[in-house]
TORVEX-122499 format. One line per field, with one value per residue: x, y negated, z negated of N, C-alpha, C in turn; residue number from 0. Coordinates in steps of 0.001 Angstrom, whole numbers. Layout:
N
n_east	c(X; ...)
n_north	c(Y; ...)
n_up	c(Z; ...)
ca_east	c(X; ...)
ca_north	c(Y; ...)
ca_up	c(Z; ...)
c_east	c(X; ...)
c_north	c(Y; ...)
c_up	c(Z; ...)
num	c(NUM; ...)
***
This chain:
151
n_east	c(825; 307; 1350; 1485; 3811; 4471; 7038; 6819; 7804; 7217; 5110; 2795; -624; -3025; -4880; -5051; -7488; -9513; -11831; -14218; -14172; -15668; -14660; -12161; -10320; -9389; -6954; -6832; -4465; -4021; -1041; 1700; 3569; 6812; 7964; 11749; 14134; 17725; 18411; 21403; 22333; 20891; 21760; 20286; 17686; 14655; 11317; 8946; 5347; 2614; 2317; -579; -1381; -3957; -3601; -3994; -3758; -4042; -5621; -3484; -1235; -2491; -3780; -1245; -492; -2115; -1755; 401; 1566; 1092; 33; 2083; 4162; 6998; 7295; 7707; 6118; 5122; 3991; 895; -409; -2773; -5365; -7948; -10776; -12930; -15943; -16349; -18274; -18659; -18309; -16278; -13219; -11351; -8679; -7283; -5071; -4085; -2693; -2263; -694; 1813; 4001; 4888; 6882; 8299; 10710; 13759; 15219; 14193; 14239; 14454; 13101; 11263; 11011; 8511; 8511; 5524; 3857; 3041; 1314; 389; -78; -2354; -4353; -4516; -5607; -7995; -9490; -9174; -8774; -5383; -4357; -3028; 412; 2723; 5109; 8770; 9467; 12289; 14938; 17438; 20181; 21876; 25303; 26204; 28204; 27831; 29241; 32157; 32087)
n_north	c(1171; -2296; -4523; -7274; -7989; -9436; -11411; -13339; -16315; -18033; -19727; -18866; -19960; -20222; -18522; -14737; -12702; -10483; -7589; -5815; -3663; -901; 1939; 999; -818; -4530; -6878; -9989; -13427; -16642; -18321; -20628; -22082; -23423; -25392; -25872; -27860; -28595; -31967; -33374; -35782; -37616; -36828; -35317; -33088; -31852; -31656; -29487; -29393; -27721; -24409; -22207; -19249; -16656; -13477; -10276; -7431; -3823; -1363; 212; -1578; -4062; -4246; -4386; -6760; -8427; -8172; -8885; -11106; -14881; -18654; -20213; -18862; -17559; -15549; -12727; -12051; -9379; -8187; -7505; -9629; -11561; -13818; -15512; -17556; -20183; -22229; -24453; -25868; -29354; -28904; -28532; -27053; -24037; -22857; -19504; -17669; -14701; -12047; -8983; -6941; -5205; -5233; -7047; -9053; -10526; -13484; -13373; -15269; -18238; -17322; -15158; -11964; -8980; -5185; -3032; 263; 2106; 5083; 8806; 9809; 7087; 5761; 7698; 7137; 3929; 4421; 5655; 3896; 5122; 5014; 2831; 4069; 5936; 7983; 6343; 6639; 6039; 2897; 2634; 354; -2075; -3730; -6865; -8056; -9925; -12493; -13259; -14126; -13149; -11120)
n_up	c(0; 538; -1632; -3177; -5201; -8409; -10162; -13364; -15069; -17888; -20825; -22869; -22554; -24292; -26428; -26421; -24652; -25800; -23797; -22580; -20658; -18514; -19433; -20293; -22871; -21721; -21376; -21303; -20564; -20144; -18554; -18010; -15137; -14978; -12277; -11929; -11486; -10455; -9341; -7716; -7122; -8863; -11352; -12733; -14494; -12794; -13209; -11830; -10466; -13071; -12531; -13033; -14550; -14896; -16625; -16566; -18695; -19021; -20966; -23287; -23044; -23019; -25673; -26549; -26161; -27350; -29644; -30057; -28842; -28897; -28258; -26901; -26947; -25059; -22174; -19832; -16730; -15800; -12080; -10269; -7924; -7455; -5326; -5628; -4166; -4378; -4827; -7132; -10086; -9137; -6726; -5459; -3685; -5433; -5732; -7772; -9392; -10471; -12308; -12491; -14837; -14697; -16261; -19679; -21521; -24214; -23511; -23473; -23403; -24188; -27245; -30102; -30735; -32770; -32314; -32435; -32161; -30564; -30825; -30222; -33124; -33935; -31811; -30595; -32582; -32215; -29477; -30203; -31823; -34776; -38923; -39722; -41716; -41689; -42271; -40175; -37764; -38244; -36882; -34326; -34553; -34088; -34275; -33656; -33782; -36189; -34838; -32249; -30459; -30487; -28902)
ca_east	c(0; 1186; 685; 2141; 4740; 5527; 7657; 6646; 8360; 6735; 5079; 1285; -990; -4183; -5034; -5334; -9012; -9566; -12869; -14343; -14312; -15979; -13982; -10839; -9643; -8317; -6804; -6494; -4500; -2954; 605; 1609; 4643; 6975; 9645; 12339; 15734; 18321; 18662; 22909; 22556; 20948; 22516; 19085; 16830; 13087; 9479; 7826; 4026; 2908; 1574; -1100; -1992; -4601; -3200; -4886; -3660; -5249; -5612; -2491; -462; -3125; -3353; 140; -252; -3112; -1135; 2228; 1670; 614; 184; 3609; 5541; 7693; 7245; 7973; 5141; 5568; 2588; 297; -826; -4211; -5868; -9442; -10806; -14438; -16696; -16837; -19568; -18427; -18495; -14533; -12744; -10505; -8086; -6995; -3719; -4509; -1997; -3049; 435; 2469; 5186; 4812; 7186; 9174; 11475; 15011; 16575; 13863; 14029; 14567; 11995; 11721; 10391; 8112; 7852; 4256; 4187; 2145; 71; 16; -925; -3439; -4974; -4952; -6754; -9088; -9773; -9217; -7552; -4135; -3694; -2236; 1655; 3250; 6460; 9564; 10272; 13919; 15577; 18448; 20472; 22857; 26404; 26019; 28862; 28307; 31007; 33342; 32974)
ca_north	c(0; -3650; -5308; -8573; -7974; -10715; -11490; -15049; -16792; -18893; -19907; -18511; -21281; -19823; -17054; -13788; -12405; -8677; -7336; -4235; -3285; 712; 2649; 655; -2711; -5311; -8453; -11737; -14977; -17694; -18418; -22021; -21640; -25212; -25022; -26763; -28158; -30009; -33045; -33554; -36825; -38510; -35940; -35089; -32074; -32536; -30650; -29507; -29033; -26344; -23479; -21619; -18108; -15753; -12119; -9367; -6140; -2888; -486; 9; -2465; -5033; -4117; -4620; -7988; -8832; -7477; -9446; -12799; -16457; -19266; -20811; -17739; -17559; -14360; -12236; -10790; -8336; -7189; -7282; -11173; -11907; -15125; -15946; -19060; -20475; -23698; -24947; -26902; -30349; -28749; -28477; -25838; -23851; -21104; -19266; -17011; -13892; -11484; -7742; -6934; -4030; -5078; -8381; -9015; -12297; -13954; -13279; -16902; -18927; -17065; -13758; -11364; -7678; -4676; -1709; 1175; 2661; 6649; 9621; 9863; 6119; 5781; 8034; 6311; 3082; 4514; 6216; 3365; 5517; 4529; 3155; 4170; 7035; 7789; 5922; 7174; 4964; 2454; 2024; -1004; -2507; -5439; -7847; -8653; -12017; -13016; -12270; -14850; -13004; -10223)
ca_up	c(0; 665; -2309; -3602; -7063; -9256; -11876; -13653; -16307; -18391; -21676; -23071; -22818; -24801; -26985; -26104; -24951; -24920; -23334; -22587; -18934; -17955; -20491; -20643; -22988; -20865; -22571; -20618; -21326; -19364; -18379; -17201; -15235; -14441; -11590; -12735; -10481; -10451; -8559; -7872; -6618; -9747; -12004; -13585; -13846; -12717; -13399; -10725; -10897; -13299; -12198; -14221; -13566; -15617; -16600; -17684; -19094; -19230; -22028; -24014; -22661; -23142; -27360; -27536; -25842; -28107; -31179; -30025; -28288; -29464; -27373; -26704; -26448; -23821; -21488; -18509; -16428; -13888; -11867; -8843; -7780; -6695; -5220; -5414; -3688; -5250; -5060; -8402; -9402; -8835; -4885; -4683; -3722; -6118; -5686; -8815; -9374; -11107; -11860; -13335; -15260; -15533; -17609; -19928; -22596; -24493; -22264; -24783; -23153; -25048; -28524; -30647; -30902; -32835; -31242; -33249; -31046; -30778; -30443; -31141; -33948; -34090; -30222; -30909; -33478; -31147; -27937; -30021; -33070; -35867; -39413; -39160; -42823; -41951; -42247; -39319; -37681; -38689; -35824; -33976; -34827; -32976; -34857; -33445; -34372; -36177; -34017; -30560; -29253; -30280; -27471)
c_east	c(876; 597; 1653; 2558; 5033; 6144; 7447; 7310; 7982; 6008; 3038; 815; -2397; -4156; -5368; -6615; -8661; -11432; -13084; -15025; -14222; -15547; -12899; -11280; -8970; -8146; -6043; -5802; -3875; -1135; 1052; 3603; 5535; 8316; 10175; 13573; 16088; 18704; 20104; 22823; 21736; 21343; 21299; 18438; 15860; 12287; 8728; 6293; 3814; 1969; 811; -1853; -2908; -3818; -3597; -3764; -4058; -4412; -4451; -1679; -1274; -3712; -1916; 219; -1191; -2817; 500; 2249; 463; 836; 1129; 4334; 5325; 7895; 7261; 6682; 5782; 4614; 1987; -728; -1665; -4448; -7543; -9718; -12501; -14358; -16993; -17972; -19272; -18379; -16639; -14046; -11309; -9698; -7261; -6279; -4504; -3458; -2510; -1480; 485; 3614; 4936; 5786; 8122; 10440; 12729; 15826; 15931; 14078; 14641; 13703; 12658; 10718; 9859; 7375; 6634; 4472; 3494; 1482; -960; -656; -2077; -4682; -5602; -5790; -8130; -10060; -9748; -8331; -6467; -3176; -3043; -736; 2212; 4794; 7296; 10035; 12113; 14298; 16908; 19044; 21682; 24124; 25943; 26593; 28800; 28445; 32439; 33384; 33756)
c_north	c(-1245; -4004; -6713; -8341; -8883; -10714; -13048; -15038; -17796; -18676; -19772; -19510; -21601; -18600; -16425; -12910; -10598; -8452; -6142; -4303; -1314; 1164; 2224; -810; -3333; -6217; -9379; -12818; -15412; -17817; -19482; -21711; -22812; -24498; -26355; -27180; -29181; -30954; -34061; -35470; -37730; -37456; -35656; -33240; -32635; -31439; -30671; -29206; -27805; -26102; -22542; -20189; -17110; -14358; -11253; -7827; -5527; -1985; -317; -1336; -4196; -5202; -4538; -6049; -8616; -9180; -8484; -10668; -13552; -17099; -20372; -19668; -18034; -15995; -14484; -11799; -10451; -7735; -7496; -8756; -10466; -12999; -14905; -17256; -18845; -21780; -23507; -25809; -28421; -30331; -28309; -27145; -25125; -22479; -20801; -18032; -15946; -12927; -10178; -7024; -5403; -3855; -6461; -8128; -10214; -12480; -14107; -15060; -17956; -18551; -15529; -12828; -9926; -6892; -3856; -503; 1826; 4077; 7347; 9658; 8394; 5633; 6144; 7766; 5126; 3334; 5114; 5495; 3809; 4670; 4144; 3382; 5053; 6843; 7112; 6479; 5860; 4151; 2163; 837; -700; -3858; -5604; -8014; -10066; -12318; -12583; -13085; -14178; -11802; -10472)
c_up	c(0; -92; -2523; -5247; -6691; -10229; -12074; -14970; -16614; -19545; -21781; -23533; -23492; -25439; -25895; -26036; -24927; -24976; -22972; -21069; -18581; -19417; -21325; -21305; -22061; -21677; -21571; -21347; -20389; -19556; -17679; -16971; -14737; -13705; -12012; -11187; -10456; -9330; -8459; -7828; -7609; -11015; -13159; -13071; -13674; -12823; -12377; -11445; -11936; -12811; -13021; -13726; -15417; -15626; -17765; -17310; -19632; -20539; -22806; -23920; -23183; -24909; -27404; -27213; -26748; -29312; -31120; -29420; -28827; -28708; -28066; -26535; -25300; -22859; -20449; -18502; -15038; -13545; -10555; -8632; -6793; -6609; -5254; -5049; -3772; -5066; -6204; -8471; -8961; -7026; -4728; -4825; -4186; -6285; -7054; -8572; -10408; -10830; -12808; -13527; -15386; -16516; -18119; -21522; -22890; -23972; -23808; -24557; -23739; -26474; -29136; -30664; -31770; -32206; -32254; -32152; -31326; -30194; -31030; -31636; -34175; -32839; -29902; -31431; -32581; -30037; -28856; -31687; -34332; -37060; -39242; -40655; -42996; -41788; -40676; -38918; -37995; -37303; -35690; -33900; -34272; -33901; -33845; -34139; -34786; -35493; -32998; -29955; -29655; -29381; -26746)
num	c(0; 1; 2; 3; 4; 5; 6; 7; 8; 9; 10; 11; 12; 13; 14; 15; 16; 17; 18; 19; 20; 21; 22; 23; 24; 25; 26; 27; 28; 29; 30; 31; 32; 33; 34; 35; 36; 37; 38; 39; 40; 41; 42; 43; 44; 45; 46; 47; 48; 49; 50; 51; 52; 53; 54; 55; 56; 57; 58; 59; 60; 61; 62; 63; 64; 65; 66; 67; 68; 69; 70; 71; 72; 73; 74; 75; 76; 77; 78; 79; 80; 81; 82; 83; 84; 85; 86; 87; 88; 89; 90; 91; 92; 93; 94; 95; 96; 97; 98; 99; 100; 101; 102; 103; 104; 105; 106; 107; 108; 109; 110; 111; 112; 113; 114; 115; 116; 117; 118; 119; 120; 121; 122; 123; 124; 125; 126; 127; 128; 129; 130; 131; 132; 133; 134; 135; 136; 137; 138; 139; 140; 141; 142; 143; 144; 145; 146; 147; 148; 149; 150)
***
């Protein structure tokens, strides 16, 4: 299939909806994305327009986005771009970016983030709403050298 992959970078510009579509959660939120460049000849950067695109993710993927982003984080999406073009009511006509994600996660060059892997019994639990008082497996953690200039 010819589809259209993207990868966008940019900053969540609304909570996170989740909705119930057939069988599956999906969870929607915005993503406003600004091209940026520099301009040699007055030795400045400049802001291009931003760009604002809707992205929804389905069933797991779209809990963990629910469960892990706030508007202002800074994230990657990676996924399959759609346009729609609509008369609003004012009569004008408005095309809207829509991207349906397969990978979305915090962009590491704005900030830090930690990670808690989801697995098994606890996964389980999630697709199928049960308790989550039960024992949880221990997530993998990853630390940092405090110093990592001196590699």
């Amino acid at each position: 299939m010819n589809e259209t992959m993207v990868t966008l970078q940019g900053y969540v510009g609304g909570p996170v909806t989740v909705r119930r579509a057939g069988d599956s959660n999906v969870a929607s939120f915005r993503v406003g994305s600004t091209p940026r460049r520099y301009v040699r000849r007055t030795d400045e950067w400049v802001s291009g327009q931003t760009q604002w695109f809707t992205v929804n993710a389905w069933r797991g993927l779209g809990e963990h986005c629910e469960a892990s982003l706030k508007v202002g984080d800074a994230v990657v999406v990676h996924g399959r771009l759609r346009t729609s073009t609509w008369v609003n009511a004012s009569q004008v006509e408005v095309t809207t970016f829509e991207v349906e994600a397969d990978v979305v996660g915090h962009d590491l060059n704005r900030g830090t983030a930690s990670f808690t892997r989801v697995g098994g019994q606890a996964r389980q639990q999630a697709d199928t709403g049960e308790s989550r008082d039960a024992p949880q497996p221990a997530a993998a953690t990853q630390t940092a050298p405090a110093d990592s200039s001196a590699a």
